[in-house]
N, C-alpha and C positions, 0 to 999 in steps of 0.2 A: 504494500500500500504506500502509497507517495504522502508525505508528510506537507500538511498543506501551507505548515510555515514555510516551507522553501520555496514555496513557488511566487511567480509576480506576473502580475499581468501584463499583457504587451499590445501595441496596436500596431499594423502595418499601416503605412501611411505612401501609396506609389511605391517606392523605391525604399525605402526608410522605415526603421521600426524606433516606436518611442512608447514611454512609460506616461503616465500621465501623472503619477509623482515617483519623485526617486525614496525607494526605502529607506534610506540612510536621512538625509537632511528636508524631507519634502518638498525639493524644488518640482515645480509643475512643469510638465509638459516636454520631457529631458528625453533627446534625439541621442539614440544609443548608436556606440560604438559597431554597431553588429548589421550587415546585409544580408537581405532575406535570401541568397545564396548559399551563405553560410549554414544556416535551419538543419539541412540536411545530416549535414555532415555531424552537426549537436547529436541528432537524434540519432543517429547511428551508433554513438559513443564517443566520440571524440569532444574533449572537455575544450572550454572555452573560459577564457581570463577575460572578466565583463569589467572593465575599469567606467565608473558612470562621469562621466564630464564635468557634472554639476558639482561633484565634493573627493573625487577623485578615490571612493572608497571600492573596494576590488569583491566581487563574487564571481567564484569557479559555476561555472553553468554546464551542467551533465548530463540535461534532456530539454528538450521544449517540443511543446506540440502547436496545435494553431493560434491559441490562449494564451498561455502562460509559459514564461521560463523556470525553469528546475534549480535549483544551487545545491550546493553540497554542504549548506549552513542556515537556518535561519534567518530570513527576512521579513520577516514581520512577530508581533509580539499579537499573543492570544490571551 
């Protein structure tokens, strides 16, 4: 079962995937390092080093599907 504190939701936006706050500091609307090329290759297994622009704080990313990104840590509090 996937732990649902790891996960974050994501929007694709054309070409662009962005968060619409960042887990760490809640800046709105934070245009991520990641192209929806990349997807694949997540969900296959290959981990991905998500540094978020807005406060520069780092989540390992180890699955996503069309919703949400995966981490390997908690991101959000319950």
């Amino acid at each position: 079962m996937i732990p649902f504190r790891h996960t974050w939701p994501y929007e694709r936006i054309m070409n662009d995937l962005y968060v619409t706050s960042c887990p760490y500091c809640q800046e709105d609307n934070v245009l991520l390092p990641l192209k929806p090329k990349q997807l694949p290759d997540i969900r296959d297994g290959k981990k991905h080093l998500l540094v978020f622009p807005c406060c520069h704080n780092k989540a390992t990313i180890v699955d996503a599907d069309s919703d949400y990104l995966l981490a390997d840590a908690p991101l959000r509090d319950l």
